[in-house]
C-alpha positions, 0 to 999 in steps of 0.5 A: 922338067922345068917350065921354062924348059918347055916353052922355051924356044929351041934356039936351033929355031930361032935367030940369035939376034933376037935371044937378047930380047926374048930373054929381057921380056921372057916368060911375061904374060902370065898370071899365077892363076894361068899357071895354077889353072894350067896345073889343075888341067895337067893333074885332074885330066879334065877341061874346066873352069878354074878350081877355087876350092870348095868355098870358093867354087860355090861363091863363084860357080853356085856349085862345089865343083868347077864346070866343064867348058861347053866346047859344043858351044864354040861357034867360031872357026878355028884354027888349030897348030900343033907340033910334035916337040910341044910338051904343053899341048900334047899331040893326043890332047889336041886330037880330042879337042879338035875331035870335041870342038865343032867348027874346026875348019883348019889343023896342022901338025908340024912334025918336029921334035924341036918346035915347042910351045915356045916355036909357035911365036919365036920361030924363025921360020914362023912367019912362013910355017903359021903367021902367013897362013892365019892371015890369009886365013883371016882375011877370008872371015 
C-alpha cells in the first residue's frame, strides 16, 4: 500500500473545498531522512535513533549501532491521539509508547476505520475532535 495511501486523508472526512489545496502542497514537510528513519523503525521494531550504517553510526553516535531513545527521560506532559484507521501509528504501538512514556497525562482513541494519519490535520471535524482540546489543554501549562 503506498504512502500516500496511508496518510492521505479520507475524503469521506474532509471538506471538498479544500481538496484543491491539500493536493498543491501534499505531502510536504518531509525529509528523505524521515522517510528512511521511519522505515528503519517499521523493519527493525525498535525505536532509535537514525541508522547510518556502521561507519557512520561511530562517526555520529561513538557506537556501531544507533542508540535507543531514553523515553524515561521525557519530563513533559503529553498528549497522546490516536485512531483505529491510522496505518502509521498502529493502535498496538501506541499503547507500548504510552505504557513506556512517563508523564502521559491525556489519550484518546478515535475508533474510526476511516480517520487516518492523514485525519489528525484535515479532518473536518478536527478542530472539534483534537485541536479544541489541545488548546484547552495548553492553556492549562
Amino acid at each position: 500500500m503506498p504512502l500516500t495511501t496511508k496518510c492521505a486523508p479520507v475524503l469521506s472526512h474532509i471538506a471538498v473545498t479544500v481538496l484543491p489545496q491539500i493536493y498543491a502542497t501534499y505531502p510536504a514537510g518531509s525529509s528523505l531522512n524521515q522517510m528512511i528513519h521511519l522505515s528503519q523503525f517499521y523493519h527493525s521494531k525498535d525505536f532509535r535513533q537514525l541508522d547510518w550504517g556502521t561507519q557512520g553510526n561511530k562517526a555520529k553516535y561513538g557506537q556501531i549501532s544507533p542508540p535507543k531513545y531514553n523515553l524515561k527521560s521525557v519530563k513533559a506532559p503529553t498528549f497522546i491521539y490516536y485512531s483505529k484507521g491510522d496505518a502509521i501509528s498502529s493502535f498496538l504501538d501506541v499503547r507500548k509508547l504510552i505504557k513506556r512514556l512517563p508523564n502521559v497525562v491525556y489519550t484518546q482513541f478515535i475508533d474510526d476505520d476511516q480517520w487516518n494519519h492523514g485525519g489528525f490535520l484535515l479532518a473536518n471535524t478536527v478542530k472539534e475532535v483534537i485541536n479544541d482540546k489541545v488548546i484547552r489543554f495548553c492553556n492549562k501549562f
